[in-house]
N, CA, C and O of each residue as an XYZ file, in Angstrom:
796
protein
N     -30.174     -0.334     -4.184
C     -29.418      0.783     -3.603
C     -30.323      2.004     -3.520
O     -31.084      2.399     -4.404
N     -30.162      2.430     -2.565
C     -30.995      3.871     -1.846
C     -30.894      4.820     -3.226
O     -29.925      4.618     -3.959
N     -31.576      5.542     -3.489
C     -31.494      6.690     -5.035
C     -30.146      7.931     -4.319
O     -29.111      8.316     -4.863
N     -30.785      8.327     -2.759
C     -29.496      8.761     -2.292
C     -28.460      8.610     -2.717
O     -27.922      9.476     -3.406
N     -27.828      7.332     -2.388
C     -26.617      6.763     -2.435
C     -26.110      6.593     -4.287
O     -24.943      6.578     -4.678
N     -26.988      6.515     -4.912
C     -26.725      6.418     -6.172
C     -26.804      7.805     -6.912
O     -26.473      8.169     -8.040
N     -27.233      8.279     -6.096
C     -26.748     10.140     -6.699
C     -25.784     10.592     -6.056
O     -25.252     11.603     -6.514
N     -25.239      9.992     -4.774
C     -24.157     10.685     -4.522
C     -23.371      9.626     -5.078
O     -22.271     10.134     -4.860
N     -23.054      8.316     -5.744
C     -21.856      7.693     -6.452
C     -21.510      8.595     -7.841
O     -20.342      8.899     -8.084
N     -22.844      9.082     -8.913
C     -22.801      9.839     -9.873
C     -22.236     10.907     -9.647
O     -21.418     11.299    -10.478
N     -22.481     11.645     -8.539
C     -21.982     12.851     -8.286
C     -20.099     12.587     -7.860
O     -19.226     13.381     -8.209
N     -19.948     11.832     -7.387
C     -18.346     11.447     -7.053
C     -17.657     10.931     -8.400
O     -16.449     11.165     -8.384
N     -18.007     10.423     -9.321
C     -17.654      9.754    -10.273
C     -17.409     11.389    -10.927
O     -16.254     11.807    -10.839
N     -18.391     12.261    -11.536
C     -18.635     13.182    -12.177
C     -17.578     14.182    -11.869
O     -17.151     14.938    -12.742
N     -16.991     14.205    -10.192
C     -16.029     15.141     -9.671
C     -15.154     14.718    -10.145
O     -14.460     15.552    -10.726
N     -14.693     13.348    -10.192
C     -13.331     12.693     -9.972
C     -13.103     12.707    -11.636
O     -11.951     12.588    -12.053
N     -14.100     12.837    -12.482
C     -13.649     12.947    -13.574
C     -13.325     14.481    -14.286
O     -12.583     14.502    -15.268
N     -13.779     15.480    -13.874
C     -13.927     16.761    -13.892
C     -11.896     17.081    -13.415
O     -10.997     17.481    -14.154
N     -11.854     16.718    -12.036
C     -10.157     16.492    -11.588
C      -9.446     15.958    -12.508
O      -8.749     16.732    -13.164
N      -9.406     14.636    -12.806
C      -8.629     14.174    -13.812
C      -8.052     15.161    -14.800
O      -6.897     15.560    -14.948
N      -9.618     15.555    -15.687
C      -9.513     16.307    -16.845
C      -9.091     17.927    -16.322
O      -8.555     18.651    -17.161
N      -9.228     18.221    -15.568
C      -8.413     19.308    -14.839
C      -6.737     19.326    -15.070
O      -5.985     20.181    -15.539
N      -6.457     17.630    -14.374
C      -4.788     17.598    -14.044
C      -4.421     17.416    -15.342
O      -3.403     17.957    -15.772
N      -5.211     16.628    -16.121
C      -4.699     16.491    -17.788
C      -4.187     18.115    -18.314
O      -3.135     18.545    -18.787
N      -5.073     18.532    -18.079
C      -4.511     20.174    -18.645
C      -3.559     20.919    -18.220
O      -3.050     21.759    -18.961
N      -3.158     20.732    -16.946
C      -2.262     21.748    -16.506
C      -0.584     21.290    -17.179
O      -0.286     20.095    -17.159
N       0.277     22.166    -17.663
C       1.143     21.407    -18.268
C       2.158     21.335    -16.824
O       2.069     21.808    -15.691
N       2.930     20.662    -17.388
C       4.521     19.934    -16.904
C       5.222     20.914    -16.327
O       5.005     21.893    -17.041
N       6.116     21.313    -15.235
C       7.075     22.214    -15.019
C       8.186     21.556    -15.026
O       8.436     20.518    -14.413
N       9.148     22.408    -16.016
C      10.561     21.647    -16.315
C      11.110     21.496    -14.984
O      10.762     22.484    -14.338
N      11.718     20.814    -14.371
C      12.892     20.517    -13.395
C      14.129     19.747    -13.536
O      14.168     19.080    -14.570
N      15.137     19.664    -12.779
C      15.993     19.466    -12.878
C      16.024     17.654    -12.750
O      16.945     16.929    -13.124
N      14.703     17.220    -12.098
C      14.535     15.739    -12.207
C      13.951     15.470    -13.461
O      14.401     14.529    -14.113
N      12.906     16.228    -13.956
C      12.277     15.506    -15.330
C      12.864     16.275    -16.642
O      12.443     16.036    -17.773
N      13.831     17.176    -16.375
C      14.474     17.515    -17.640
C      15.190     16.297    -18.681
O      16.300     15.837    -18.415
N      14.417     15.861    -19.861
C      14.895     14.372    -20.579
C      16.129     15.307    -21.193
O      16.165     16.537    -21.194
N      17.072     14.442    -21.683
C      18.077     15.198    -22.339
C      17.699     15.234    -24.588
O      17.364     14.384    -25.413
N      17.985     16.519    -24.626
C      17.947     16.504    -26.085
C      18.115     15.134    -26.990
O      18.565     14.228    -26.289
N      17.897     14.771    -28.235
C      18.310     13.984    -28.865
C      19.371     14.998    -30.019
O      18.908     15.781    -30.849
N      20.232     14.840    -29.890
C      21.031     15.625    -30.905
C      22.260     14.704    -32.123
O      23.296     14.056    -31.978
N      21.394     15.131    -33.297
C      22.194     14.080    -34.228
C      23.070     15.011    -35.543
O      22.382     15.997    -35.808
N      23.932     14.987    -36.125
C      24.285     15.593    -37.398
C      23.875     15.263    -38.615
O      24.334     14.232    -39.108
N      22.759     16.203    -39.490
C      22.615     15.393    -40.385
C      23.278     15.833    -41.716
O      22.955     14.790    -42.284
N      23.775     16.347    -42.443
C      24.587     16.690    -43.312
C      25.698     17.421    -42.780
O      25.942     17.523    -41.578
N      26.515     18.041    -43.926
C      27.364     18.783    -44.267
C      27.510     18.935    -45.555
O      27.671     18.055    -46.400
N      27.440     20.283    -45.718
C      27.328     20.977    -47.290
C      27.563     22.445    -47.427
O      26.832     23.262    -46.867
N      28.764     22.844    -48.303
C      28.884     23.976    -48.758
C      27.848     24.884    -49.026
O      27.075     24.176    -49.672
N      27.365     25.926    -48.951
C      26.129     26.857    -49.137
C      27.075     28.147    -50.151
O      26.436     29.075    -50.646
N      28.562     28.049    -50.351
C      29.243     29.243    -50.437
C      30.337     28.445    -51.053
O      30.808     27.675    -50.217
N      30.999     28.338    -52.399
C      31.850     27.781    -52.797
C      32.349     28.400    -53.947
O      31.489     28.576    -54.809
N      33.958     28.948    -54.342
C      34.425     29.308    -55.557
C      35.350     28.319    -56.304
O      36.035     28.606    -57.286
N      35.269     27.074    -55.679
C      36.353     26.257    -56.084
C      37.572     26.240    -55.236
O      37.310     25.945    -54.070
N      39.144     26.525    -55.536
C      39.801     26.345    -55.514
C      40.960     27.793    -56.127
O      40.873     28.138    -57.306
N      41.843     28.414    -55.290
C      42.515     29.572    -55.811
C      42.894     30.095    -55.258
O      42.014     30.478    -54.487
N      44.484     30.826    -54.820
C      45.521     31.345    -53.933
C      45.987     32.243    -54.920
O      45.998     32.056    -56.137
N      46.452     33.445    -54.155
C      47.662     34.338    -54.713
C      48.316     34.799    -53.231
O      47.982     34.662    -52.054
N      49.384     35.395    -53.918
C      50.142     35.965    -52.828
C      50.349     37.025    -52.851
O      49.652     37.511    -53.742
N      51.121     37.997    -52.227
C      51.070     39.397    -51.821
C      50.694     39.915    -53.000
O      50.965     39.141    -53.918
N      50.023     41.211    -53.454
C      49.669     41.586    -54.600
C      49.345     43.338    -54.553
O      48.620     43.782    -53.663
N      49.967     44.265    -55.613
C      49.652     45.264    -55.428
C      48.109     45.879    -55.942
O      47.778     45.453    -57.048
N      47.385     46.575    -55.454
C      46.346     47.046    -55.471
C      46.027     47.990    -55.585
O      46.425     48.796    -54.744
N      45.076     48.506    -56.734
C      44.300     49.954    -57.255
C      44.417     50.858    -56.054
O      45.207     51.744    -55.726
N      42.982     50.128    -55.339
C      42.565     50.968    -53.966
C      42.953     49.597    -53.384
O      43.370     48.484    -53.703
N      42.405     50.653    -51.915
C      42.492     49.911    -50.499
C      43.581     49.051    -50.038
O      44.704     49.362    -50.436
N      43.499     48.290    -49.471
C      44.889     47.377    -48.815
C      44.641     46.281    -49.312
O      43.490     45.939    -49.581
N      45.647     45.567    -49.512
C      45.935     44.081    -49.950
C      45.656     43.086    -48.485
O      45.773     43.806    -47.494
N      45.400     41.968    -48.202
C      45.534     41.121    -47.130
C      47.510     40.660    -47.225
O      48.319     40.198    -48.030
N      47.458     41.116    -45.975
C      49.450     40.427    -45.899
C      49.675     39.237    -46.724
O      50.564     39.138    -47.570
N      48.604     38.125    -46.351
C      49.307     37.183    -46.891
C      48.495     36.796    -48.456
O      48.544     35.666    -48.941
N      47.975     37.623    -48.920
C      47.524     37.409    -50.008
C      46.119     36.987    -49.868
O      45.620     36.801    -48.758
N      45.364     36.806    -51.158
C      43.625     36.435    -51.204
C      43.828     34.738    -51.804
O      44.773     34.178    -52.359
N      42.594     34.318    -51.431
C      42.055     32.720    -51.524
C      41.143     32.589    -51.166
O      40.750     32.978    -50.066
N      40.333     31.825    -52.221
C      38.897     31.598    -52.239
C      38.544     31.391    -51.105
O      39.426     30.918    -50.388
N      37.295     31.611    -50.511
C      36.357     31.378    -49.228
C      35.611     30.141    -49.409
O      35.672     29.453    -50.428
N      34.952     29.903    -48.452
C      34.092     28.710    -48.935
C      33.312     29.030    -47.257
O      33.976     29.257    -46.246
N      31.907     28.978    -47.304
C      31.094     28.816    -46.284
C      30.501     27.335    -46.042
O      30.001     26.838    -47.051
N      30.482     26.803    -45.251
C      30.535     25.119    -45.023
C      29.015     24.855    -44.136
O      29.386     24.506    -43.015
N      27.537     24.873    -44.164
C      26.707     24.295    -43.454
C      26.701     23.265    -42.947
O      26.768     22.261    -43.656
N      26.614     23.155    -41.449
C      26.232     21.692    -40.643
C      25.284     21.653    -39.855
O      25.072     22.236    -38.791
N      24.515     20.667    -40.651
C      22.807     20.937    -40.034
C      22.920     19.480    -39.089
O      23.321     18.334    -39.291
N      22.479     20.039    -38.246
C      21.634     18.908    -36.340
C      20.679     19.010    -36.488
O      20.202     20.127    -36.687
N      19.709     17.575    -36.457
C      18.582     17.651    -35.616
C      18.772     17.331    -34.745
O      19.542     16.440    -34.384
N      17.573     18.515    -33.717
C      17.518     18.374    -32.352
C      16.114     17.618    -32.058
O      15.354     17.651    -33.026
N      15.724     17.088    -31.161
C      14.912     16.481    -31.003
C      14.349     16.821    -29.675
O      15.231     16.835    -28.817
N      13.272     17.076    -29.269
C      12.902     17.492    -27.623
C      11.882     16.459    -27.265
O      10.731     16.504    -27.700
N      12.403     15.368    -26.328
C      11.755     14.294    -26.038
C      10.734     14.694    -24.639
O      10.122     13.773    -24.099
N      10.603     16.128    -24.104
C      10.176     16.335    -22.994
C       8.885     16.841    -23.269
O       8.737     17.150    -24.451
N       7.717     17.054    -22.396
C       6.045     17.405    -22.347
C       6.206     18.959    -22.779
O       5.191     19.311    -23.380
N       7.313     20.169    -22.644
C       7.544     20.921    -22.506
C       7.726     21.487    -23.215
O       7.867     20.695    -24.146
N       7.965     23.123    -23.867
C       9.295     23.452    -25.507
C      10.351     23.526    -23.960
O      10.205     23.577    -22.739
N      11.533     23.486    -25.073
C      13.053     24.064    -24.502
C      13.619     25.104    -25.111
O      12.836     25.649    -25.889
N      14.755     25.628    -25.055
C      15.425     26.814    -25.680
C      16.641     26.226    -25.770
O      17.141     25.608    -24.829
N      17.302     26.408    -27.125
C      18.542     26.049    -27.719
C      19.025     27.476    -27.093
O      18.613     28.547    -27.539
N      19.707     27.397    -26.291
C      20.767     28.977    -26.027
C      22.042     29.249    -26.559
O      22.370     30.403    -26.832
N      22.763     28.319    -26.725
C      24.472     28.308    -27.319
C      24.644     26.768    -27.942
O      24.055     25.758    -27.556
N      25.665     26.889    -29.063
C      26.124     25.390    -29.437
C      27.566     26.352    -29.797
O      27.518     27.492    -30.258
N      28.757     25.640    -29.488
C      29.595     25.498    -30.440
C      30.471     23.524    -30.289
O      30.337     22.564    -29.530
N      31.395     23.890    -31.647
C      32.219     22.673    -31.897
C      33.290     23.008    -32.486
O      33.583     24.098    -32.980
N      34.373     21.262    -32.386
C      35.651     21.715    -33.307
C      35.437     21.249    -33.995
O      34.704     20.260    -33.958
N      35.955     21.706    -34.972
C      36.228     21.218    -36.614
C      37.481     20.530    -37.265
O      38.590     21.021    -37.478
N      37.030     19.302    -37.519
C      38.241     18.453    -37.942
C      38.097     17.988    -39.948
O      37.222     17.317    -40.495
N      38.622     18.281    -40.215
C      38.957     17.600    -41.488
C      40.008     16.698    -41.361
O      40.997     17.031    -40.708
N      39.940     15.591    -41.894
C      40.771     14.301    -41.767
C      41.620     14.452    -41.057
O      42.801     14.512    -41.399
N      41.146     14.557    -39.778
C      41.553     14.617    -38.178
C      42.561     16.004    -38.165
O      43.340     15.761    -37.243
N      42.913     17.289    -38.715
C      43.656     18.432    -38.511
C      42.396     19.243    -38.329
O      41.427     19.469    -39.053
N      42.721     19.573    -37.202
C      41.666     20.084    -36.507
C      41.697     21.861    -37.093
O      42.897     22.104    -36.972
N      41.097     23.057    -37.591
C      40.857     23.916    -38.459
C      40.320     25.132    -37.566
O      40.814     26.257    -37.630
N      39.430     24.842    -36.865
C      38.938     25.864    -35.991
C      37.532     25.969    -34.989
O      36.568     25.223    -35.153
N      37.595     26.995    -33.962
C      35.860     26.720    -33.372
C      35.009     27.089    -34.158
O      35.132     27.844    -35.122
N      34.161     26.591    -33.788
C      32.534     27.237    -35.109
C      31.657     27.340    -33.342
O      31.591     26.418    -32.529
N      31.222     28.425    -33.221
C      30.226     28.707    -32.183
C      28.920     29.650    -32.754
O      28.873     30.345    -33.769
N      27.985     29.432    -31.819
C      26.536     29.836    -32.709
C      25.859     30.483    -31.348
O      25.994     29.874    -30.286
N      25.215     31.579    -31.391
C      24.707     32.201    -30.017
C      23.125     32.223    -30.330
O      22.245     32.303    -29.473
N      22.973     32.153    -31.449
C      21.253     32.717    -31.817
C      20.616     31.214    -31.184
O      21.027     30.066    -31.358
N      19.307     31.786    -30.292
C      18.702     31.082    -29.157
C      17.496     30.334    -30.634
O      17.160     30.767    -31.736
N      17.177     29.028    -29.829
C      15.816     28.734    -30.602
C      15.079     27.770    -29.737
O      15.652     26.859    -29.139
N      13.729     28.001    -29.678
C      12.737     27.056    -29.192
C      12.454     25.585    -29.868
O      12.290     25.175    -31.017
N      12.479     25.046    -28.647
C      11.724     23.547    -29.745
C      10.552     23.359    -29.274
O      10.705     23.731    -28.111
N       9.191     22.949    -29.402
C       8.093     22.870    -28.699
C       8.225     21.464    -28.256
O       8.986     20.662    -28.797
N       7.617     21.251    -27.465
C       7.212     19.851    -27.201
C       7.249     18.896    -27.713
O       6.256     18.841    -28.439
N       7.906     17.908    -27.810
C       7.652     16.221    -28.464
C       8.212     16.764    -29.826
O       8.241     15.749    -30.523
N       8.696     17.862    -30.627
C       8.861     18.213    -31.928
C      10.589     18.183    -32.100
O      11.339     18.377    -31.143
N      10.931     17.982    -33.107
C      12.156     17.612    -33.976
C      12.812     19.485    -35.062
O      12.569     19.994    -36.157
N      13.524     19.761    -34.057
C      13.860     21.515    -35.465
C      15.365     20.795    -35.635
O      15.984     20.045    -34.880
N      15.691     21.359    -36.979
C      16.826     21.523    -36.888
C      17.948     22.883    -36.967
O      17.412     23.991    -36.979
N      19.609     22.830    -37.024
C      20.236     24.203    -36.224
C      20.794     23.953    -37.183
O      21.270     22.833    -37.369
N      20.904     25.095    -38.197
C      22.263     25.283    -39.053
C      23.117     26.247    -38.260
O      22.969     27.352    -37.737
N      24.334     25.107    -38.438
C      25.643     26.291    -38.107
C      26.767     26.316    -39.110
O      27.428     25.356    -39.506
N      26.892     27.918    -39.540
C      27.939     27.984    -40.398
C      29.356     28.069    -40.340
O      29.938     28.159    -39.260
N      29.864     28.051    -41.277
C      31.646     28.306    -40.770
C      32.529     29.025    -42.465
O      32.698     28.273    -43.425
N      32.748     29.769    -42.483
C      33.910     30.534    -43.395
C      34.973     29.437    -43.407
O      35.354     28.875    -42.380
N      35.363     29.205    -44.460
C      37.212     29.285    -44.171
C      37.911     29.085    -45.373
O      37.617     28.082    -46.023
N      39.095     30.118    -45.951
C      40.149     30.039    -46.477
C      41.173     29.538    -46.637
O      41.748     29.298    -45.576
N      41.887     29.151    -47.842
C      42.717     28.393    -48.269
C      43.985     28.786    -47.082
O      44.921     28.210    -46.527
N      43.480     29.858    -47.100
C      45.084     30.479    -46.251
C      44.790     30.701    -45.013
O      45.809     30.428    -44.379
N      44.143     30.971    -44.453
C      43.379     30.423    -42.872
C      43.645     29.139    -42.109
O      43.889     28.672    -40.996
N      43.476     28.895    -43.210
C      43.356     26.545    -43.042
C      44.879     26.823    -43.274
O      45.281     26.537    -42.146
N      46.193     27.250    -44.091
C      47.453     26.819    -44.366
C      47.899     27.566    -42.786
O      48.671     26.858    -42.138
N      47.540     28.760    -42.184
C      47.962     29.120    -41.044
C      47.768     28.187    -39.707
O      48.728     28.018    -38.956
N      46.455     27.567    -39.427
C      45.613     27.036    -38.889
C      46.683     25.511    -38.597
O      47.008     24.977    -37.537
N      47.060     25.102    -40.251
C      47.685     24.028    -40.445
C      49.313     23.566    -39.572
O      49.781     22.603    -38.965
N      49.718     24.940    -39.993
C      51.334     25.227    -39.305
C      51.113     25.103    -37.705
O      51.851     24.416    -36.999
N      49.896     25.922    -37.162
C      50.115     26.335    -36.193
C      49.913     25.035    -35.093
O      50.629     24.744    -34.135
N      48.740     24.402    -35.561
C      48.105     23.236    -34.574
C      48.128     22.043    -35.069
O      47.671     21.150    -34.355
N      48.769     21.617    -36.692
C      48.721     20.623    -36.652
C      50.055     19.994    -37.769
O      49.794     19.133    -38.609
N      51.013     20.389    -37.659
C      52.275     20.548    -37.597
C      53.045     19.110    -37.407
O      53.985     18.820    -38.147
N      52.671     18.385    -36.554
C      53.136     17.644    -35.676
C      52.420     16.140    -36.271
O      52.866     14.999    -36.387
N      51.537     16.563    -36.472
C      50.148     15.559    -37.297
C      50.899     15.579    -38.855
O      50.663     14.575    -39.527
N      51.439     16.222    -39.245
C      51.531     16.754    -41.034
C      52.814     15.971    -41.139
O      52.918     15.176    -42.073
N      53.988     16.138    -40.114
C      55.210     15.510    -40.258
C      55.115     14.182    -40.342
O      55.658     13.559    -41.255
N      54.344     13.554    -39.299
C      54.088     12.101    -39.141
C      53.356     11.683    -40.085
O      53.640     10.523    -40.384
N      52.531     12.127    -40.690
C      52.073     11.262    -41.734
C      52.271     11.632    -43.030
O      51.621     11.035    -43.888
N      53.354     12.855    -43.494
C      53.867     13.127    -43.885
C      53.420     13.925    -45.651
O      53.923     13.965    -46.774
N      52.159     14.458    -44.930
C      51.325     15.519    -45.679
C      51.755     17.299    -45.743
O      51.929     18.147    -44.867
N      51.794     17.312    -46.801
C      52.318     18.577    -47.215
C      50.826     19.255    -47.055
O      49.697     18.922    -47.416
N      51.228     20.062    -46.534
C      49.949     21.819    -45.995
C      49.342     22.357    -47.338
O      48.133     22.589    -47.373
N      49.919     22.513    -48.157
C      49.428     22.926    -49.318
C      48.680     21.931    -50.429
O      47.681     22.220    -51.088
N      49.511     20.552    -50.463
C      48.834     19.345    -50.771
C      47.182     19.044    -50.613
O      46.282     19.017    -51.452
N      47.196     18.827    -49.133
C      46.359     18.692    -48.536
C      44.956     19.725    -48.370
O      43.848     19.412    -47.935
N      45.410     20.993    -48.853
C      44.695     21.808    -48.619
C      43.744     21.985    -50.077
O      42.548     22.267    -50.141
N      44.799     21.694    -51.315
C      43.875     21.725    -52.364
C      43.281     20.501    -52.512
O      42.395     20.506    -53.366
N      43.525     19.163    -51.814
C      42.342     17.857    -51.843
C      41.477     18.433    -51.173
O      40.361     18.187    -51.631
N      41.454     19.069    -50.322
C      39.718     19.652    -49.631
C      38.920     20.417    -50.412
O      37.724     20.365    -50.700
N      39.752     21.089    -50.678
C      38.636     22.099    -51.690
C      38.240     21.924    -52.457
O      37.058     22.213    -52.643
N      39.097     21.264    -53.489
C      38.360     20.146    -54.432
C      37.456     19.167    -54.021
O      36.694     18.542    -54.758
N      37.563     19.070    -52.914
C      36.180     17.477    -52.613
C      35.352     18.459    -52.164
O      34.189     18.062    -52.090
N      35.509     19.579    -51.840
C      34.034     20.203    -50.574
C      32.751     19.752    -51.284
O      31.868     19.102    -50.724
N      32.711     20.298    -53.037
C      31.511     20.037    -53.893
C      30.536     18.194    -53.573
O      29.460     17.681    -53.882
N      32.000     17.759    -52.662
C      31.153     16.017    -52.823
C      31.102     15.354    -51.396
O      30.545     14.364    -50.922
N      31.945     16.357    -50.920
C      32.323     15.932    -49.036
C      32.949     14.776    -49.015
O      32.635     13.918    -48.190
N      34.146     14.543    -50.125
C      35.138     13.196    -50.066
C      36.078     12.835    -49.139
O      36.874     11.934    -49.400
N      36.100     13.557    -47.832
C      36.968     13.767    -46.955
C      36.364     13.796    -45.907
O      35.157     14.019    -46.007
N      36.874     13.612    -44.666
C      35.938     12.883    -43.622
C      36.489     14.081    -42.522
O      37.615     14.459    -42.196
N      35.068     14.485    -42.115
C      34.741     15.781    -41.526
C      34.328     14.927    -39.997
O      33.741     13.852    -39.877
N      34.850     15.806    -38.967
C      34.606     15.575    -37.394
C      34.578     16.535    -36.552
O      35.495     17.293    -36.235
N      33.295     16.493    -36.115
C      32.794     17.493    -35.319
C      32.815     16.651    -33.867
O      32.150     15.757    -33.344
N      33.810     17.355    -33.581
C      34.508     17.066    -31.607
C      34.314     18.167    -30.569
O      34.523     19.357    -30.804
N      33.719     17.464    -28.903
C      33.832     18.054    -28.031
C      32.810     19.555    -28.389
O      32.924     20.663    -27.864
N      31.846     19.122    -29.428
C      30.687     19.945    -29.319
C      29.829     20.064    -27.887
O      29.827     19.140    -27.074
N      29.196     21.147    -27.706
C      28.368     21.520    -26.666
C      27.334     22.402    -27.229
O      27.402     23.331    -28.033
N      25.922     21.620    -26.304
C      24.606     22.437    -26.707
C      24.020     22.260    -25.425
O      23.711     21.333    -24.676
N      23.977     23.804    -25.467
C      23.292     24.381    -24.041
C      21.530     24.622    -24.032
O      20.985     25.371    -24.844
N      20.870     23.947    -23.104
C      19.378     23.972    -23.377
C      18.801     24.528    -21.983
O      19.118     24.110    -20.869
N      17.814     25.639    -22.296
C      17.340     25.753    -20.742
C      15.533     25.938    -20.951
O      14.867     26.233    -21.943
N      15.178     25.638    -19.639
C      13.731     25.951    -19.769
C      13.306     25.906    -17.889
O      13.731     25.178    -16.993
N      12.149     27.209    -17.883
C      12.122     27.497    -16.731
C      13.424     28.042    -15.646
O      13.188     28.135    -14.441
N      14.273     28.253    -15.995
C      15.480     28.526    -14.931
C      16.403     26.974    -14.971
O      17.365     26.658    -14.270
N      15.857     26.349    -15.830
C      16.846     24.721    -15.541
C      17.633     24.769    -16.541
O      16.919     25.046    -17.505
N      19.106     24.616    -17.002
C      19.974     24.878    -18.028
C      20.016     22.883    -17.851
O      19.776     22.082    -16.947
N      20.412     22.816    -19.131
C      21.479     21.548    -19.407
C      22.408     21.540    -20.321
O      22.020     21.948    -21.416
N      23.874     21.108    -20.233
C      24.726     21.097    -21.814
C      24.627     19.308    -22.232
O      24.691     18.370    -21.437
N      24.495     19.265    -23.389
C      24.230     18.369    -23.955
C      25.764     18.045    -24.747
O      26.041     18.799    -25.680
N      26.725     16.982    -24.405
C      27.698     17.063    -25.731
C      27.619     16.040    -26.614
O      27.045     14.951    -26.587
N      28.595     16.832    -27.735
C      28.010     15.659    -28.924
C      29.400     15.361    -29.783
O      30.030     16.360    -30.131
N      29.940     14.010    -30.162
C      30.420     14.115    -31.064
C      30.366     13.494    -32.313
O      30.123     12.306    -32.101
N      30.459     13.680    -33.359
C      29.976     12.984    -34.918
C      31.191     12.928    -36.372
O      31.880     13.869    -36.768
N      31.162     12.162    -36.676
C      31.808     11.829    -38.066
C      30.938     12.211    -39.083
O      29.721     12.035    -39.029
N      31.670     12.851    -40.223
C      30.467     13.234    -41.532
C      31.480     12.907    -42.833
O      32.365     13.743    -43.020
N      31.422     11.771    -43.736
C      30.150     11.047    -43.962
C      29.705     10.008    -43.036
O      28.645      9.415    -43.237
C-alpha cells in the first residue's frame, strides 16, 4: 500500500476516534422519549417522635387557652423511599404526597414540597414526615371512617390506643395509597405513582 494511502487510513482512524470520544462526552438531554421512570420503593416506617400513649379532656389552664377538645400525646411517624434514577441524567424530586392508612382507616394526607436532586444512575432516599394525635386520629376516625368502624365493629377509642401502643414496633399494618411523585428535568415533568404496604 502507497505510504499516501496509509497515512491517510491513520489519519481517518485518528479522526473517527477523536469523534467518538467527543460524542462519549457530551451528556444526554432529558426528553420526553428517554425520560426512564423513577424506581420508587418504601423502605421503613418509624416513629422519630413518640410519648407513648395519653388523652385528657377539656381542662382548665394557668395561662393561655386550652385546645377544645382537650390534649393527647403527638407522635411524629417517618416514611423513608428509596428513589432510584435509572436515567444518564440527575432528576429533581419536586412534590410527593400520599394517604395514610392504618389497618385500612384511612387518617390523613402527608404531602412534602422540598425539591431534591438525584444524580445519575444514583439511589437517595425522601423522608416524609407526618404528626398525629390521639384526638386528630378519633376526629379523623368519626369523620371518614365511620362506616368501616360499624362493620367491623371497632370502637374509635379501642382502636386508637392499639396503635399507639404498637407505633414503638409497627404491629399494625400501615398503607400508603394513591401516592404521587413528581420528577422533572430539563422542562420534562413526570408523576410517578406508588402504592405500598408497611410491614
Amino acid at each position: 500500500m502507497p505510504k499516501k494511502y496509509t497515512a491517510l487510513l491513520i489519519a481517518l482512524i485518528f479522526g473517527m476516534g477523536v469523534l467518538f470520544a467527543s460524542c462519549a462526552g457530551v451528556p444526554t438531554k432529558p426528553t420526553a422519549a428517554n425520560f426512564k421512570d423513577p424506581v420508587i420503593t418504601l423502605d421503613y416506617v418509624a416513629p422519630s417522635y413518640y410519648e407513648g400513649f395519653w388523652y385528657y379532656g377539656k381542662a382548665k389552664v394557668a395561662m393561655g387557652k386550652a385546645p377544645s377538645g382537650g390534649g393527647s400525646s403527638p407522635v411524629t411517624v417517618d416514611f423513608v423511599f428509596e428513589i432510584a434514577n435509572p436515567n444518564s441524567y440527575p432528576i429533581k424530586l419536586d412534590s410527593s404526597q400520599f394517604f395514610l392508612y392504618f389497618d385500612d382507616y384511612e387518617l390523613r394526607i402527608v404531602r412534602d414540597n422540598n425539591a431534591m436532586w438525584i444524580p445519575a444512575g444514583k439511589t437517595n432516599s425522601k423522608v416524609m414526615h407526618v404528626t398525629l394525635t390521639p384526638f386528630s386520629t378519633y376526629v379523623k376516625f368519626l369523620l371518614a371512617s365511620k362506616e368501616l368502624s360499624i362493620k367491623r365493629g371497632d370502637k374509635p377509642w379501642d382502636k386508637i390506643t392499639q396503635w399507639w401502643n404498637g407505633l414503638p414496633d409497627m404491629s399494625f399494618k400501615v398503607d400508603v395509597k394513591d401516592a404521587s411523585f413528581t420528577f422533572s428535568a430539563n422542562g420534562v415533568s413526570k408523576a410517578i405513582a406508588v402504592n405500598a404496604t408497611y410491614p
